[in-house]
C-alpha positions as CSV (number, residue, x, y, z in Angstrom):
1,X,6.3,18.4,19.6
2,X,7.4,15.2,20.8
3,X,9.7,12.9,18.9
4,X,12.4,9.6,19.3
5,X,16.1,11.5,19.4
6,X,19.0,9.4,18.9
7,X,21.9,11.0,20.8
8,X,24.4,7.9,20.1
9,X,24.6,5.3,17.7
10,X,25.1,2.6,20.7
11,X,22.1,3.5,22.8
12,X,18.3,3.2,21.9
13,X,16.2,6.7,21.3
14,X,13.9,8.3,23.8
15,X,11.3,10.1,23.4
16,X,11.2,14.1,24.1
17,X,10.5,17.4,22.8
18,X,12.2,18.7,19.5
19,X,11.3,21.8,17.6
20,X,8.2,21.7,15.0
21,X,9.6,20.7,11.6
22,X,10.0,23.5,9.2
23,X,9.3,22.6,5.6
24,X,11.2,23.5,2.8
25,X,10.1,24.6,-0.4
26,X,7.5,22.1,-2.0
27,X,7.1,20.7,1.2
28,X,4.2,20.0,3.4
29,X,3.9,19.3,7.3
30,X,2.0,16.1,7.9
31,X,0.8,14.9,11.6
32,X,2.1,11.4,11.4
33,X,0.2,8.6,12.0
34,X,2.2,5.7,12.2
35,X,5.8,4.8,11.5
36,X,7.2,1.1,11.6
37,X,10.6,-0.1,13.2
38,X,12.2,-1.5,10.5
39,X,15.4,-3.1,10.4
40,X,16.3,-0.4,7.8
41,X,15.1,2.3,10.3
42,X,17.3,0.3,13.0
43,X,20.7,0.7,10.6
44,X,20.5,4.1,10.3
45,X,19.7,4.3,14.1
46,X,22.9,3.0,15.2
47,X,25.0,4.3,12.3
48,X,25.6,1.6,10.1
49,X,23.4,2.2,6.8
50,X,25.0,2.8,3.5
51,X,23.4,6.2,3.6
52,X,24.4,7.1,7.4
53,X,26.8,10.3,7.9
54,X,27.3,9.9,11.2
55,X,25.7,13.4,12.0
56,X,23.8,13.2,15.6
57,X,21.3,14.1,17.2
58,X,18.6,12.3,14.7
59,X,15.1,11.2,14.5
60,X,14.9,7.6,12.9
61,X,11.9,6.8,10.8
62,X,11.9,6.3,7.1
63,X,8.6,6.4,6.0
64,X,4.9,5.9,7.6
65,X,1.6,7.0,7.2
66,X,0.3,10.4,8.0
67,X,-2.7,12.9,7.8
68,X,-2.1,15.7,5.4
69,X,-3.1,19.1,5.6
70,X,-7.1,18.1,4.0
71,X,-7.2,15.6,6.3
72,X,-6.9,12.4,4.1
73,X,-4.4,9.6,4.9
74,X,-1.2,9.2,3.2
75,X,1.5,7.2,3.1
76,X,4.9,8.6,2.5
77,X,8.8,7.6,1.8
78,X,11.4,10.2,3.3
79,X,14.5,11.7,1.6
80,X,17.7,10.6,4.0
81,X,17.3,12.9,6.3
82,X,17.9,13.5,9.9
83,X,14.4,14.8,10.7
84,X,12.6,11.5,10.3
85,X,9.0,10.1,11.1
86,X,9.3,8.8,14.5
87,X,7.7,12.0,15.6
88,X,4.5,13.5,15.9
89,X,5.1,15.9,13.2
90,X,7.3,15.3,9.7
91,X,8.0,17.7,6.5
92,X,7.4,15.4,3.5
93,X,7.6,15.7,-0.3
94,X,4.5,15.3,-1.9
95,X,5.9,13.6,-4.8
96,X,6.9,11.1,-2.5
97,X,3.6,10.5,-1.1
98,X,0.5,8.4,-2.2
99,X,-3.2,8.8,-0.8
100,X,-4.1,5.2,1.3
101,X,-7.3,4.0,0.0
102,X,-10.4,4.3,2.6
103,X,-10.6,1.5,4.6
104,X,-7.1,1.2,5.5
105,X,-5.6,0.7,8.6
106,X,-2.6,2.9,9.5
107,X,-0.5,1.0,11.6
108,X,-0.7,-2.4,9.2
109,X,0.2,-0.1,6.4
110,X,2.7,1.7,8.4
111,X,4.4,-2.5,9.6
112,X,3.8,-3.7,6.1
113,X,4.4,-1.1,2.9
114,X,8.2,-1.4,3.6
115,X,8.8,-4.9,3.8
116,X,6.7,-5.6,0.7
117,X,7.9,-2.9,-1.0
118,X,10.9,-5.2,-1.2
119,X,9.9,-8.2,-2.9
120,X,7.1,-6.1,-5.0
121,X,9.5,-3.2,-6.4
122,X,12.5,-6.2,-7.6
123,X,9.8,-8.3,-9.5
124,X,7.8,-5.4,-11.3
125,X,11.3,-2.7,-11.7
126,X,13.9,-4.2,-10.9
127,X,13.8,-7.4,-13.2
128,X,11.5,-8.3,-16.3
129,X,9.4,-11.0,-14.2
130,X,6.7,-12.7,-16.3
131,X,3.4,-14.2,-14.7
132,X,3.9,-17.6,-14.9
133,X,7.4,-18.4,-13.7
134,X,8.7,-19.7,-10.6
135,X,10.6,-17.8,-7.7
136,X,12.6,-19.2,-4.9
137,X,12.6,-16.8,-1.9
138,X,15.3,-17.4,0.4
139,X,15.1,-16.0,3.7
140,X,11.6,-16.7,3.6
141,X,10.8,-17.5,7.6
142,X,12.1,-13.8,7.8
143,X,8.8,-10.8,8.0
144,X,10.1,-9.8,4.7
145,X,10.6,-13.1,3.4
146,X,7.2,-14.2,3.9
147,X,5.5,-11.2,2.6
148,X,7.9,-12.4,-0.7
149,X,5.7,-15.5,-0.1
150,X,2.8,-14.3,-0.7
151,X,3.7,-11.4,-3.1
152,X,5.4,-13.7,-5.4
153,X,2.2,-15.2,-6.2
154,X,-0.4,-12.8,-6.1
155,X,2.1,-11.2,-8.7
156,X,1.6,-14.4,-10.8
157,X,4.4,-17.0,-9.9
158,X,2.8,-20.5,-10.5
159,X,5.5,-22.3,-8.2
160,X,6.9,-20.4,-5.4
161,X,9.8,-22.3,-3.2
162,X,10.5,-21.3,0.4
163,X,13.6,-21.9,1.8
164,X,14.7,-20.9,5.0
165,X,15.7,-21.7,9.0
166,X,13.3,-21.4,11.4
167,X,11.1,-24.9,11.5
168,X,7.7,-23.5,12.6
169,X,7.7,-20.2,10.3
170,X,8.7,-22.9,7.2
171,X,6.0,-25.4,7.9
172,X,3.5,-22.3,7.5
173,X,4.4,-21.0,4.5
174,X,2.1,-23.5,2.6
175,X,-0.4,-21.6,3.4
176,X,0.9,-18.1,2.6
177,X,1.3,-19.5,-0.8
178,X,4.2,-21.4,-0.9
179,X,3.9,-24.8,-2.8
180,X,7.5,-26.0,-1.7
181,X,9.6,-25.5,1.0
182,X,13.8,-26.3,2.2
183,X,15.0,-26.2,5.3
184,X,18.2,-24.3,5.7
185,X,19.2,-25.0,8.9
186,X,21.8,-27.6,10.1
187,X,24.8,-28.9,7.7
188,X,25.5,-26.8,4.4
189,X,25.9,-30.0,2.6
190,X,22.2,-31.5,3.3
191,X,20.6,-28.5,2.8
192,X,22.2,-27.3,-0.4
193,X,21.7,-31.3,-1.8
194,X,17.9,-30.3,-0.7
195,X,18.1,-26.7,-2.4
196,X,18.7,-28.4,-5.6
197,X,16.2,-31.1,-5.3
198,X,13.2,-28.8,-5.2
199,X,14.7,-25.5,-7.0
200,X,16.7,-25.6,-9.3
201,X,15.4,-24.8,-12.3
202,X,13.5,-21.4,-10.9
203,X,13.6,-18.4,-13.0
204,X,14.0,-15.8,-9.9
205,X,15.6,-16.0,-6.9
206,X,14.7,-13.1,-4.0
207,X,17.6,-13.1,-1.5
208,X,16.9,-12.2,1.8
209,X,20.3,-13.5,3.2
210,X,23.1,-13.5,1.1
211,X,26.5,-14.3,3.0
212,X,27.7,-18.0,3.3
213,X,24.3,-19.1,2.5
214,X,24.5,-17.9,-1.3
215,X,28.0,-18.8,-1.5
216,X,26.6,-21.8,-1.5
217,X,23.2,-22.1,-3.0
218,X,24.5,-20.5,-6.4
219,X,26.6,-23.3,-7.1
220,X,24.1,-25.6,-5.7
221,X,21.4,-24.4,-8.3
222,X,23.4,-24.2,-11.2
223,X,25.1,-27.5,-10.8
224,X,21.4,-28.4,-10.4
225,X,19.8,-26.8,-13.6
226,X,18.2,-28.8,-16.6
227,X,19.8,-26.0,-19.0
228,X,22.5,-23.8,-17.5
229,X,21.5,-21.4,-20.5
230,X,18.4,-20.4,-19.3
231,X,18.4,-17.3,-17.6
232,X,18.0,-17.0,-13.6
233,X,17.4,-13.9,-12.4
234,X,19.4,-13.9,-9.2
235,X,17.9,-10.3,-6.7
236,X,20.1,-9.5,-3.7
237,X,17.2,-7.7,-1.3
238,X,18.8,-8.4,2.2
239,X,22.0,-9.5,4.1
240,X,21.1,-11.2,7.0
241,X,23.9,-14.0,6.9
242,X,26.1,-11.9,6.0
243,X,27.7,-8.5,3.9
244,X,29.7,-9.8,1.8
245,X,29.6,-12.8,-0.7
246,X,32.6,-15.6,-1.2
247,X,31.7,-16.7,-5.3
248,X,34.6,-18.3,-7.3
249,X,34.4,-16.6,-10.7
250,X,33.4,-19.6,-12.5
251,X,29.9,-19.1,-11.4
252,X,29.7,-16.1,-13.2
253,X,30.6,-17.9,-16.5
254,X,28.8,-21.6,-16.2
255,X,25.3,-20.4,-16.6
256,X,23.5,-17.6,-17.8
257,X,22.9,-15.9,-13.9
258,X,22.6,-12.3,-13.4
259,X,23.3,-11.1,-9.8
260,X,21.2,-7.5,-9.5
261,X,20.7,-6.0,-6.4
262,X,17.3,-4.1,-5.3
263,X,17.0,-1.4,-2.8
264,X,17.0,2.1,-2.1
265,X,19.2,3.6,-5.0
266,X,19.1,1.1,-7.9
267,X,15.7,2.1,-8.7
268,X,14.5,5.4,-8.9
269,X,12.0,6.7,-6.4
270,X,9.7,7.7,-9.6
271,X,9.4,4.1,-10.3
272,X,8.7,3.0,-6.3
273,X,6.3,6.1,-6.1
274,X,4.1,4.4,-8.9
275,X,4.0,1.0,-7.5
276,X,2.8,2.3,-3.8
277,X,-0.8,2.7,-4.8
278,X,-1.4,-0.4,-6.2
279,X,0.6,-2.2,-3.1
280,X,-1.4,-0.5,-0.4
281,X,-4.7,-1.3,-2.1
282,X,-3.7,-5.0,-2.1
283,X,-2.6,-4.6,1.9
284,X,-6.0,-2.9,2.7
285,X,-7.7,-5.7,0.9
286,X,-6.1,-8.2,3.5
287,X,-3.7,-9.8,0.6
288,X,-1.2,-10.1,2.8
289,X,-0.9,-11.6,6.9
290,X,0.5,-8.5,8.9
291,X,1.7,-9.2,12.5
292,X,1.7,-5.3,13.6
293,X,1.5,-4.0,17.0
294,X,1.0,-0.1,17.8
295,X,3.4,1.0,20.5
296,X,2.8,4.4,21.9
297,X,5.8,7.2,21.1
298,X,6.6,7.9,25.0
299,X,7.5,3.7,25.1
300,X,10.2,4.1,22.4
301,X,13.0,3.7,24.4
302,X,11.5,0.1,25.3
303,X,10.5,-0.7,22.4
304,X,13.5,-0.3,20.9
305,X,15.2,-2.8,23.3
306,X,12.6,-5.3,23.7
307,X,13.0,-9.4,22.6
308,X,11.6,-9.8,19.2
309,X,9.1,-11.8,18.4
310,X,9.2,-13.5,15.4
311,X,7.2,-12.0,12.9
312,X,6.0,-9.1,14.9
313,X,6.0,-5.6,13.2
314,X,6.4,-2.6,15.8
315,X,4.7,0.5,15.0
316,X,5.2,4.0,17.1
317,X,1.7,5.7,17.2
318,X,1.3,9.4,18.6
């Protein structure tokens, strides 16, 4: 079969043959579908994922959608492994599997069950969200920050406040649901000042960015807040201003913030296995705008190396 092989962590995979995958026990061979190039499937492409064990060759591919042995669509979440779905065949626990409901398409399923997984599994496992409260999403011009967007509030936020840097992808998320939004870009100073104008007294904060940026907007907030004792659920989800976080200490103590993070390992695959049904159903219903474009499997290599384009979900297709 044919199937994207990473050979080194500092050069893009290409396509070519690789044996059939042989399942183990409890396992069942799926023809895949679709599988999305996330930034997650990225990481552990070029060997920096927390989970990455620097073992080589590998096929990338976390998860995607694939037709099982009766012929109905699923989609599926991989153990680490490094047989993954970027291939035309994939061994895949069942248990970690859910049938897609008729009508959906695979390669917007494939773009879009990740990076709504994200925002979806932190409000409804991760913290005790309740319908009615109000979520700041930073990092929200990011593809996973706007499906956070419109997530938040199909989920039952009544205000929903997007902050982040790219001009054009902020002035759209009024429409995607968001009723407020903050520019991020430019001088710390102004745009913290403007963080605290129009969020401070949220009860959630999804963190797409971390870094400098939160070393910042936590102090911002809480300096911000009507009543420092009312509880702000603060959700590290991504890291794309940076790894590590720069917090004096006293932030811990001068309101009542918790910092959780959510992501593969802090809740258990039982619980995200539960939530997938009820997430693709609202995908296949159109609930959410999905940028996805199939690439073929051969074109990998360029894929992989190609400009992004903001928004745009790539998607490997047999």
């Amino acid at each position: 079969m044919r199937a994207a092989v990473v050979h080194s962590f500092d050069r893009p995979p290409r396509c070519e043959e690789r044996a059939e995958p042989v399942p183990a026990a409890g396992e069942v061979v799926v023809d895949v579908v679709a599988s999305a190039l996330h930034p997650r499937v990225r990481s552990a492409a070029n060997g920096t994922h927390d989970t990455s064990d620097g073992a080589l060759p590998m096929v990338p591919g976390v998860d995607g959608v694939g037709r099982a042995p009766g012929g109905g669509l699923v989609y599926f979440v991989l153990h680490d492994t490094p047989a993954g779905a970027m291939a035309e065949r994939v061994a895949i626990d069942p248990r970690r599997s859910v049938p897609l409901p008729a009508g959906a398409d695979p390669v917007v399923l494939a773009a879009a069950m990740n990076p709504a997984m994200s925002a979806w599994v932190a409000l409804r496992r991760r913290i005790a969200f309740a319908p009615g409260g109000a979520i700041l999403v930073l990092g929200a011009t990011g593809s996973a920050g706007r499906l956070a967007v419109e997530l938040a509030r199909h989920l039952g936020a009544a205000t929903v406040v997007g902050a982040g840097r790219d001009p054009e992808r902020l002035a759209a998320l009024p429409a995607l649901g968001a009723d407020r939004t903050v520019a991020l870009g430019g001088d710390p100073e102004r745009a913290a000042a403007a963080l605290a104008d129009t969020a401070a007294d949220v009860d959630v904060v999804l963190d797409y960015l971390w870094g400098d940026v939160t070393a910042w907007a936590i102090p911002a907030l809480l300096r911000a807040r009507a009543d420092r004792g009312r509880p702000l659920d603060w959700v590290q989800i991504g890291s794309m201003a940076g790894l590590s976080l720069p917090l004096e200490s006293q932030w811990l103590r001068a309101a009542r913030l918790q910092l959780v993070g959510s992501g593969q390992g802090s809740v258990p695959i039982r619980d995200i296995v539960a939530e997938l049904p009820q997430l693709a159903a609202h995908l296949t219903a159109g609930g959410c705008a999905i940028d996805a474009r199939a690439v073929p499997l051969a074109d990998v290599e360029a894929a992989w190396t190609r400009p992004a384009v903001p928004g745009e979900r790539l998607v490997l297709v047999p």
